[in-house]
LONUPA-801047 format. One record per residue (C-alpha): residue in one letter; x negated, y, z. Coordinates in nm, 3 decimals. Layout:
<recs>
REC  type       xx       yy       zz
REC     A        X        Y        Z
...
</recs>
This chain:
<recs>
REC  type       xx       yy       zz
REC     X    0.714    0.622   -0.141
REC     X    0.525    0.491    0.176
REC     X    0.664    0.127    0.120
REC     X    0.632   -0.215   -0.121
REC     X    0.916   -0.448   -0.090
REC     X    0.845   -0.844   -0.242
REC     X    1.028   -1.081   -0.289
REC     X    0.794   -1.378   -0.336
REC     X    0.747   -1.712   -0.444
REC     X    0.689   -1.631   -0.815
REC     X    0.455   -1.786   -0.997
REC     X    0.202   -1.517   -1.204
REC     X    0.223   -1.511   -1.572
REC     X    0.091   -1.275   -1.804
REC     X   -0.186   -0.971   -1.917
REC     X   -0.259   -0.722   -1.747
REC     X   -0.489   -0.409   -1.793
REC     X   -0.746   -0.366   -1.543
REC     X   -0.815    0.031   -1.458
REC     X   -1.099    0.212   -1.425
REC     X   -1.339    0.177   -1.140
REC     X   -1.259    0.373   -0.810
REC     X   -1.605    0.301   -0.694
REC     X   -1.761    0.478   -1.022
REC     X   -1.529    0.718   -1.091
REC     X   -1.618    0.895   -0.758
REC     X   -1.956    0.908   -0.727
REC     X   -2.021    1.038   -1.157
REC     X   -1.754    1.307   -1.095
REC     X   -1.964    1.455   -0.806
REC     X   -2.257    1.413   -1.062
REC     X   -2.092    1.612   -1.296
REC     X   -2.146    1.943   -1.075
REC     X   -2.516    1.901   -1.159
REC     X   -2.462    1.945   -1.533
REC     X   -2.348    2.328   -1.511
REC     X   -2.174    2.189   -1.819
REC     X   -1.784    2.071   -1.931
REC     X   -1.778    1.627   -1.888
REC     X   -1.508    1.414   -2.048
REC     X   -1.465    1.066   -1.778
REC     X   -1.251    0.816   -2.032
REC     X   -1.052    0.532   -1.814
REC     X   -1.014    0.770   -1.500
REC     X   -0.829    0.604   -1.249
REC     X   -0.569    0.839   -1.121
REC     X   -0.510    0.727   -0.761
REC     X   -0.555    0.926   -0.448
REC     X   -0.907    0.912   -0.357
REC     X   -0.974    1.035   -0.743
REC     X   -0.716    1.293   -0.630
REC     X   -0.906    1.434   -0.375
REC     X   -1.215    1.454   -0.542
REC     X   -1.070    1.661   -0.806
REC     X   -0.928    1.894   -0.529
REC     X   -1.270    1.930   -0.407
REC     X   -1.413    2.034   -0.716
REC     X   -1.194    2.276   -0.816
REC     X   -1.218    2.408   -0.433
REC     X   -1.636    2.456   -0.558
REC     X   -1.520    2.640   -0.832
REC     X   -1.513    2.380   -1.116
REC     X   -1.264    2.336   -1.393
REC     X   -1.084    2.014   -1.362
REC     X   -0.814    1.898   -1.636
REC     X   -0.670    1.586   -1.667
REC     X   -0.614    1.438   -2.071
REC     X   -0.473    1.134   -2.123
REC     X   -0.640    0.883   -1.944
REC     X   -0.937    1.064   -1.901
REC     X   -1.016    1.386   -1.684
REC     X   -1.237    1.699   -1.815
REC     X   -1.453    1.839   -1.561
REC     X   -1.650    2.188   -1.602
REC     X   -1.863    2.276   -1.353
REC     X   -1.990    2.614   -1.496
REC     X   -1.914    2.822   -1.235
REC     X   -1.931    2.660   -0.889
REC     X   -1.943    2.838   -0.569
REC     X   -2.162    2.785   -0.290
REC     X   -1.929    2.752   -0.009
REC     X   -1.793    2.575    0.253
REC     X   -1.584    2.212    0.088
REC     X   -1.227    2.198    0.217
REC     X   -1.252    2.001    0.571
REC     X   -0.889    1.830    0.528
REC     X   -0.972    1.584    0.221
REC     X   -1.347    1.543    0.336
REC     X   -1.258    1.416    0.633
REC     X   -1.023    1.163    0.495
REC     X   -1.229    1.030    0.220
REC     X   -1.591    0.858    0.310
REC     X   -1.662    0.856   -0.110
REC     X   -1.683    1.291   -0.039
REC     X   -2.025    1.220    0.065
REC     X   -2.168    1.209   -0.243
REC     X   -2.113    1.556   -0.307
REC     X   -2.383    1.577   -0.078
REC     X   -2.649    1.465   -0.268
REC     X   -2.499    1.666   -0.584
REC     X   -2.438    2.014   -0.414
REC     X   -2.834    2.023   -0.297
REC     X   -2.944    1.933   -0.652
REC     X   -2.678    2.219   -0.764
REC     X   -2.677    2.476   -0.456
REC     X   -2.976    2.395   -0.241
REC     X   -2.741    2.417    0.013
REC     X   -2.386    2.219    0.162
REC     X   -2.179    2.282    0.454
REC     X   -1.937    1.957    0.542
REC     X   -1.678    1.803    0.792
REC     X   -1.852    1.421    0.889
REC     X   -1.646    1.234    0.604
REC     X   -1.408    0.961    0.705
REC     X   -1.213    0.698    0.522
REC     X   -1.092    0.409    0.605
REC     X   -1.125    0.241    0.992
REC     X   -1.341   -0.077    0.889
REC     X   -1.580   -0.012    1.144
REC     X   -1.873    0.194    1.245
REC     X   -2.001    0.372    0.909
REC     X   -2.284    0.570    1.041
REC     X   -2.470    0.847    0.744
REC     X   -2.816    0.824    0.899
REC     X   -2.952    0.624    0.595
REC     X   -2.801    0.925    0.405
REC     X   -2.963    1.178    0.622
REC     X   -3.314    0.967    0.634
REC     X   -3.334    0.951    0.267
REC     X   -3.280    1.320    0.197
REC     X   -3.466    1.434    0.445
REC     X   -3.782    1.271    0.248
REC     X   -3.692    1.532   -0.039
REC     X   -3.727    1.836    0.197
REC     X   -3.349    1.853    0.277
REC     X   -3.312    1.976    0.674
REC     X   -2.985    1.895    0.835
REC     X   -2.852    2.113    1.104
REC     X   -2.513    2.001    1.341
REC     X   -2.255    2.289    1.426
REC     X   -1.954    2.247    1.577
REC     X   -1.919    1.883    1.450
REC     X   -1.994    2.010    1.118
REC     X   -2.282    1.936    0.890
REC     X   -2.514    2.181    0.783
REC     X   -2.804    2.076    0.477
REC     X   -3.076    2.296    0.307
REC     X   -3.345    2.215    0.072
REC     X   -3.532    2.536   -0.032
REC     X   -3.698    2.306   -0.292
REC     X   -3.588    1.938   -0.350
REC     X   -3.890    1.734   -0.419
REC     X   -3.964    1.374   -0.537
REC     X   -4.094    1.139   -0.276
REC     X   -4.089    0.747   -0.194
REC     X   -3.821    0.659   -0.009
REC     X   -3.760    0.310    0.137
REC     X   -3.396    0.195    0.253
REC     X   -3.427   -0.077    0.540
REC     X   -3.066   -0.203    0.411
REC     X   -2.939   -0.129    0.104
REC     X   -2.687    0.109    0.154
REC     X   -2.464    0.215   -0.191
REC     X   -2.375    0.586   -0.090
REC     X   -2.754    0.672    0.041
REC     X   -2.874    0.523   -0.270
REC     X   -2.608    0.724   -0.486
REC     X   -2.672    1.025   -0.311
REC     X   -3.089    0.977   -0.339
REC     X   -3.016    0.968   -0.706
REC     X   -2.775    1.268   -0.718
REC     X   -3.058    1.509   -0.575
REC     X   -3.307    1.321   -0.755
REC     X   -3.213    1.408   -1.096
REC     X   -3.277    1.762   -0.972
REC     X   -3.592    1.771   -0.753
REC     X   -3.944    1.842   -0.882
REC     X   -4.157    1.528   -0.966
REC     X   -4.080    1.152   -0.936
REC     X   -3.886    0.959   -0.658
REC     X   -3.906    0.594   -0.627
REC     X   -3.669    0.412   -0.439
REC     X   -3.699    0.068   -0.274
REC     X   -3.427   -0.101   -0.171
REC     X   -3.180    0.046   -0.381
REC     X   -2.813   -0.105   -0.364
REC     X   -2.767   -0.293   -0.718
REC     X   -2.361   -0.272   -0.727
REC     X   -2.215   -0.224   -1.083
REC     X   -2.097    0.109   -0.984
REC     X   -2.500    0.226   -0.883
REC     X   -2.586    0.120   -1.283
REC     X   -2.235    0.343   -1.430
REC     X   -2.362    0.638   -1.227
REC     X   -2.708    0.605   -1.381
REC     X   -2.589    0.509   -1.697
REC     X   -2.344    0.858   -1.749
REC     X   -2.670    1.043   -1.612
REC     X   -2.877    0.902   -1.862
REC     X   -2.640    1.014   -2.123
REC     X   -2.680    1.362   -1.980
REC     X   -3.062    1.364   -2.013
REC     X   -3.180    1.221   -1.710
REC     X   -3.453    0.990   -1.701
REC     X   -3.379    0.728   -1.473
REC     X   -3.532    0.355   -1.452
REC     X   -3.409   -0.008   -1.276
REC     X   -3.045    0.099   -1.184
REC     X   -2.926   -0.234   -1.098
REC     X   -3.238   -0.346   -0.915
REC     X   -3.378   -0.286   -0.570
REC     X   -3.646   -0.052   -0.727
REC     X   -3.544    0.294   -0.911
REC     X   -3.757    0.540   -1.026
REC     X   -3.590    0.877   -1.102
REC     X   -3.834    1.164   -1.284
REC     X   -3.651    1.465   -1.174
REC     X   -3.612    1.811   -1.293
REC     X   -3.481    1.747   -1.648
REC     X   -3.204    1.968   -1.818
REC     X   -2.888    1.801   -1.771
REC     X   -2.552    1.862   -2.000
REC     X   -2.258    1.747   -1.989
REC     X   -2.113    1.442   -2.215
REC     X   -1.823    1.197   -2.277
REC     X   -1.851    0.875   -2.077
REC     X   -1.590    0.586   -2.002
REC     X   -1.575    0.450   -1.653
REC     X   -1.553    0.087   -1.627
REC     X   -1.311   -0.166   -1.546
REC     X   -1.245   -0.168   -1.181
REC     X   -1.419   -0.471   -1.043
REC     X   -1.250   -0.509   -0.670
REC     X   -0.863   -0.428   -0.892
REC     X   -0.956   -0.726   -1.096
REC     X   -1.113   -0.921   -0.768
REC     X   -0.738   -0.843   -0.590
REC     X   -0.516   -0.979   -0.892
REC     X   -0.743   -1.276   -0.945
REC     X   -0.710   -1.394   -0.580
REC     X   -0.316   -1.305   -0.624
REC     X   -0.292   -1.565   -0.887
REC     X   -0.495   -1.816   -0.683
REC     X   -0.252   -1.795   -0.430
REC     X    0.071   -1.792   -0.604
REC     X   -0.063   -2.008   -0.862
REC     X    0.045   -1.926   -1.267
REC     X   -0.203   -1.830   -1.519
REC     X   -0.308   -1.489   -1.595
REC     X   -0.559   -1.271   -1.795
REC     X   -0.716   -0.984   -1.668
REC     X   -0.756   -0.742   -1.967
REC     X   -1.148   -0.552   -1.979
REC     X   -1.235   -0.760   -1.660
REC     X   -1.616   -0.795   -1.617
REC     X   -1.688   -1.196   -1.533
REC     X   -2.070   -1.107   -1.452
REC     X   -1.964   -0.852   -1.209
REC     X   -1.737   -1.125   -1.031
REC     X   -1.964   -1.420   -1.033
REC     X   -1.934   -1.487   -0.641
REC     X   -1.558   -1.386   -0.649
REC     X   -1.520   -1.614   -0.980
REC     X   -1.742   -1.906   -0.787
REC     X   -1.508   -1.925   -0.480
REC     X   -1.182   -1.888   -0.721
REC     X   -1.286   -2.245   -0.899
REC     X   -1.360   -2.403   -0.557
REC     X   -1.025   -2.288   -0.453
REC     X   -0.902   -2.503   -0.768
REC     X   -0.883   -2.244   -1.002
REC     X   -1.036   -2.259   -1.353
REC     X   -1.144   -1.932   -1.515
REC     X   -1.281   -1.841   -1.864
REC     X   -1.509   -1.512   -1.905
REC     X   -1.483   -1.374   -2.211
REC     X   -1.571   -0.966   -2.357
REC     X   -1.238   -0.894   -2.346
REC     X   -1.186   -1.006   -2.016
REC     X   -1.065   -1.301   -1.760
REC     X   -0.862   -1.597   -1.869
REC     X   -0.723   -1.684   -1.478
REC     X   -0.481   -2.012   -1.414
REC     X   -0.437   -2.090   -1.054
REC     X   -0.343   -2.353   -0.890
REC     X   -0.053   -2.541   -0.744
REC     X   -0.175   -2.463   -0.387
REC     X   -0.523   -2.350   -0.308
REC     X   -0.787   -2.528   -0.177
REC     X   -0.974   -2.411    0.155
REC     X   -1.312   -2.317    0.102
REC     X   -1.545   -2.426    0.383
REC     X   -1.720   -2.090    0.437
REC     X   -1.693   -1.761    0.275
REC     X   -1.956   -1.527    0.371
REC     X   -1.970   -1.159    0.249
REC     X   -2.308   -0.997    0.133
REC     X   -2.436   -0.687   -0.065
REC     X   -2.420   -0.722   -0.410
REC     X   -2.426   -0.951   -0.607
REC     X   -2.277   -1.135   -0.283
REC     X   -1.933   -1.192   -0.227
REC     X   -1.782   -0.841   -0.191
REC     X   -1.642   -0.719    0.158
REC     X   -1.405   -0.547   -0.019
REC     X   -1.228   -0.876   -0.171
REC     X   -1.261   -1.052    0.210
REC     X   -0.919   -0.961    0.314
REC     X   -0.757   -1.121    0.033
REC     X   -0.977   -1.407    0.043
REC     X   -0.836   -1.427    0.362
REC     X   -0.478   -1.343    0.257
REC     X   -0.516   -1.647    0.014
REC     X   -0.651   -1.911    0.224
REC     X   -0.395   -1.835    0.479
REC     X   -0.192   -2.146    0.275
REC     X   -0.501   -2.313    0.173
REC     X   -0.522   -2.710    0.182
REC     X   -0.773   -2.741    0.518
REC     X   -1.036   -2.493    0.696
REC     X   -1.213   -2.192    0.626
REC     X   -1.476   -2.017    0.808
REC     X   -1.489   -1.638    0.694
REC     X   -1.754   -1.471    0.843
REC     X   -1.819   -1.029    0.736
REC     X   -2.101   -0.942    0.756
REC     X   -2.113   -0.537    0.636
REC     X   -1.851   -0.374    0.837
REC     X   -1.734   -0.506    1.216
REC     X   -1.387   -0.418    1.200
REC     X   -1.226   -0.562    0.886
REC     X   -1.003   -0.829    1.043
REC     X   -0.711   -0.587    1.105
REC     X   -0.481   -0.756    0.924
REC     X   -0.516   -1.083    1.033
REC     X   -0.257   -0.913    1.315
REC     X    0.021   -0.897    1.029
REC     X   -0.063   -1.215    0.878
REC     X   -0.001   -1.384    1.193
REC     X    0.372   -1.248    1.168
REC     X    0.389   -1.429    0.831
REC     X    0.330   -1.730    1.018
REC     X   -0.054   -1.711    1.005
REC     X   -0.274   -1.958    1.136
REC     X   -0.586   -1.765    1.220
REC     X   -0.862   -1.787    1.525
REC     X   -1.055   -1.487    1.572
REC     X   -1.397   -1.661    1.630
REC     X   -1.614   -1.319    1.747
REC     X   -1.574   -0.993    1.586
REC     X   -1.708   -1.074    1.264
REC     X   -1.555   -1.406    1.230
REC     X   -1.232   -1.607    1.163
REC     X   -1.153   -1.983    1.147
REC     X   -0.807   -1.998    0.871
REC     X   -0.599   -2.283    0.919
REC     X   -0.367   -2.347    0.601
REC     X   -0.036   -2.391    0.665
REC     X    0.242   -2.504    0.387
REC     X    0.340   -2.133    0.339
REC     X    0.424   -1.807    0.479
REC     X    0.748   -1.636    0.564
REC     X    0.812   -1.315    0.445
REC     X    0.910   -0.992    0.738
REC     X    0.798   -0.664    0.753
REC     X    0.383   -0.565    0.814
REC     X    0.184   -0.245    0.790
REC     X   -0.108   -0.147    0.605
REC     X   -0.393   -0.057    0.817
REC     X   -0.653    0.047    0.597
REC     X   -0.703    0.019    0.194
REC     X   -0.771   -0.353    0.095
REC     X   -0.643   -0.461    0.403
REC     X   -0.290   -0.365    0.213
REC     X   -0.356   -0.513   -0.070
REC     X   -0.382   -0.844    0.095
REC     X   -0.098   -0.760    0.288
REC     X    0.053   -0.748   -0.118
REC     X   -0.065   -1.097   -0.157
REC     X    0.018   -1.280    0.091
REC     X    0.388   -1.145    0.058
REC     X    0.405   -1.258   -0.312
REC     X    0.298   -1.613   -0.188
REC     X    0.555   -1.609    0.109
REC     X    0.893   -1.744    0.076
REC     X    1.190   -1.471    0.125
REC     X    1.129   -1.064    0.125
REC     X    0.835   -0.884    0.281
REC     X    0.833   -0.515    0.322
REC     X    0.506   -0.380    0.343
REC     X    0.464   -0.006    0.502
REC     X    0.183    0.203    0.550
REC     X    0.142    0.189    0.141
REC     X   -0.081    0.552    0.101
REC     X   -0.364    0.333    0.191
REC     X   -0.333    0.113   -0.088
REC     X   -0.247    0.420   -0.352
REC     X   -0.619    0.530   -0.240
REC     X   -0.752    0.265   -0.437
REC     X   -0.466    0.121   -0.690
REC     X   -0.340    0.324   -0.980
REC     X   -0.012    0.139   -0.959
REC     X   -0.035   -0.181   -0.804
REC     X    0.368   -0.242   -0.802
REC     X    0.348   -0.184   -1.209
REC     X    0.056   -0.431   -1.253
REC     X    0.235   -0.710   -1.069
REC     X    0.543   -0.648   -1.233
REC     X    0.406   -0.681   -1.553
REC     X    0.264   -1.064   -1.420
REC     X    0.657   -1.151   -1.375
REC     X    0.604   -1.059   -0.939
REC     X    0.941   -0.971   -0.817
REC     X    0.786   -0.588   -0.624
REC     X    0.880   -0.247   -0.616
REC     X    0.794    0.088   -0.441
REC     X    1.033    0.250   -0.176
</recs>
C-alpha cells in the first residue's frame, strides 16, 4: 500500500495514543550490541526504519524477537562482518551502529548511510569525534572502513551540535578506557533516553540533556528492560493537524516539555493547549492564525522536523508567515505539491519561504518526497475541501506506525491503498 486517500474537511475529535519514539528507538537498539547481553525495548515503534535496524542486527548475528509491543534484542553472539549495504544505505539512523560496533568489535565496515533527500548531511563531525578516541577511518570503493585497536577517552568538542556524532561519541564511549567529556553535545530528548537505558545497563554517564557530557568508560554493561518514550515529532504532526482542521483533541503520553516551541507557536496560531502527565489536551481553532516568523533551531528550538507541517498548516492561515530552516537546505520539497492544492507560497532563497493564507485548499493528487514532507502532505489534505490522494506513502511508514489508524481514530475520513 504505496498510497493515502482523504477526504477532508473534518473537524478532529478525539484520543489518541502517541507511539514510541523513532528517534530513540534507533539509536538504544544499536546500543544494545554493546551489552553482549538479551534487552527488552517496551513501546517499540514498529515502522520501517525500526524494521531495518532489526534486519541489521540480526545480519551481526544478534537475536531479535518482537513481543507485544516491545522487541527483545540479544546480542550474545555478534559477528564481526561486513553490515548489509542495501538497508544502510537507505537509512541515515544506521550510523549509529558505528559508534556501537567499535565499542563491540573494534572494527566496522559500512556503505555511506543515506536517508532521506533534505539536503547535504555530511558525517565528518562523526568521523572528527571518533577519530579523538583512536578510531582510523579508511575509504574503499565508496565504502567505509573504521578501526580502533583501543578506544580511549578524550575531550572532544563539537563546533555544532550534531545529534548522531554526539550519539555515536557516547556509543564508543561507554566502552573506551578512561573518561570522555563532550562539549557541545546535542540536548534532544532522544540524546537523554539513550543515556538513560545505558545508565540502566551500568554505565556511568553525566549531563545527557546538556551541552556538556561526561562519559567514564569501560564499565560492564548488561542488558535490561527499558520503555522508549512517546514519540515527540508523532505528537508534533497530529497537534499541527488539529490546528489546521480545527476540533479538539488529546494526545495520549504526549510530553508538553519536549514540545514547548511546537506548543508556543500552536497558541499563537489560536490554539489553546493544556500539558498534563498523561499527555496533551489540544483544541484548535476555527481557522489558524499566521504566525509572523517561524524559525527552526537545535533543540530545544523549534524542530526541523515539524517545519513542513508548520508549513502545511499555515498554508490557510489568516495573513503572512516567514519560515525560514535553518538545519538542512533542502526541506522545501513539498511546497511543489502544496502549490497544486492551491498553495500560496514564495520561495524567498533556499532556506526560506514567505506563506500567504488563502481561504482553503483543494484536494488532487501529490507525492511524498521524503518522510515529514508526507506527513504534511497528510495535513494539508485533511484541511482541503474534496479528496486528495497522496502517493509515495513508504516515506511516511519510515517514521509513522500507522498514521491512517491514528487519524481515523480522531473522526479523519483516510485510508491506505
Amino acid at each position: 500500500m504505496d498510497s493515502i486517500r482523504i477526504r477532508g474537511g473534518v473537524a478532529l475529535q478525539g484520543n489518541v495514543r502517541i507511539q514510541g519514539s523513532k528517534n530513540a528507538a534507533l539509536p538504544i537498539l544499536a546500543a544494545t550490541l554493546l551489552t553482549g547481553d538479551s534487552s527488552l525495548l517496551k513501546n517499540c515503534p514498529r515502522i520501517a526504519d525500526v524494521y531495518a535496524m532489526a534486519s541489521l542486527l540480526k545480519d551481526l548475528g544478534c537475536s531479535v524477537n518482537w513481543q507485544g509491543n516491545g522487541i527483545e534484542v540479544d546480542s550474545s553472539r555478534v559477528r564481526r562482518e561486513e553490515m548489509q549495504s542495501e538497508a544502510v544505505k537507505g537509512m541515515r539512523s544506521s550510523l549509529c551502529l558505528l559508534g556501537a560496533l567499535l565499542g563491540r568489535c573494534s572494527e566496522v565496515v559500512m556503505e555511506y548511510p543515506g536517508g532521506c533527500c533534505i539536503g547535504a548531511r555530511p558525517i565528518d563531525l562523526h568521523l572528527y569525534a571518533l577519530s579523538r578516541m583512536g578510531v582510523e577511518f579508511l575509504e574503499t570503493d565508496g565504502k567505509l572502513h573504521a578501526t580502533a585497536d583501543r578506544l580511549h577517552g578524550a575531550e572532544i568538542v563539537l563546533p555544532k551540535p550534531s545529534v548522531g556524532a554526539t550519539e555515536n561519541v557516547i556509543l564508543a564511549a561507554v566502552c573506551a578506557e578512561g573518561d570522555t567529556v563532550l562539549e557541545g553535545a546535542a540536548r534532544e530528548p532522544e540524546i537523554e533516553a539513550l543515556c538513560d537505558y545505558l545508565g540502566a545497563c551500568g554505565a556511568w554517564i553525566e549531563g545527557a540533556g546538556s551541552g556538556r557530557i561526561v562519559i567514564r568508560g569501560g564499565r560492564k554493561l548488561y542488558g535490561t528492560e527499558f520503555s522508549i518514550p512517546a514519540d515527540r515529532i508523532v505528537a508534533g504532526t497530529y497537534l499541527l493537524a488539529c490546528m489546521g482542521t480545527g476540533g479538539n483533541i488529546f494526545l495520549e503520553n504526549a510530553s508538553g516539555s519536549e514540545l514547548e516551541a511546537v506548543l508556543q507557536v500552536a497558541e499563537q496560531m489560536g490554539g489553546h493547549i493544556c500539558s498534563t502527565n498523561q499527555g496533551i489536551y489540544v483544541q484548535g481553532p476555527i481557522r489558524p492564525k499566521a504566525v509572523s516568523h517561524i524559525e527552526t533551531a537545535p533543540y530545544p528550538g523549534f524542530p526541523t522536523d515539524l517545519q513542513s507541517m508548520a508549513l502545511a498548516v499555515e498554508t490557510v492561515g489568516e495573513g503572512e508567515t516567514v519560515i525560514e530552516e535553518t538545519i538542512f537546505e533542502n526541506r522545501f520539497r513539498v511546497v511543489e505539491e502544496l502549490r497544486q492544492m492551491g498553495a500560496c507560497i514564495e520561495q524567498m532563497d533556499e532556506r526560506s519561504v514567505l506563506v500567504k493564507g488563502v481561504p482553503s485548499l483543494t484536494g488532487t493528487e501529490v507525492t511524498a518526497k521524503e518522510l515529514r514532507g508526507g506527513a504534511a502532505l497528510v495535513i494539508a489534505a485533511l484541511m482541503a475541501r474534496g479528496k486528495t490522494t497522496v502517493s509515495g506513502c513508504s516515506y511516511i511508514y519510515r517514521g509513522y506506525e500507522n498514521i491512517c489508524r491514528d487519524f481515523r481514530e480522531l473522526g479523519a475520513r483516510i485510508i491506505s491503498v
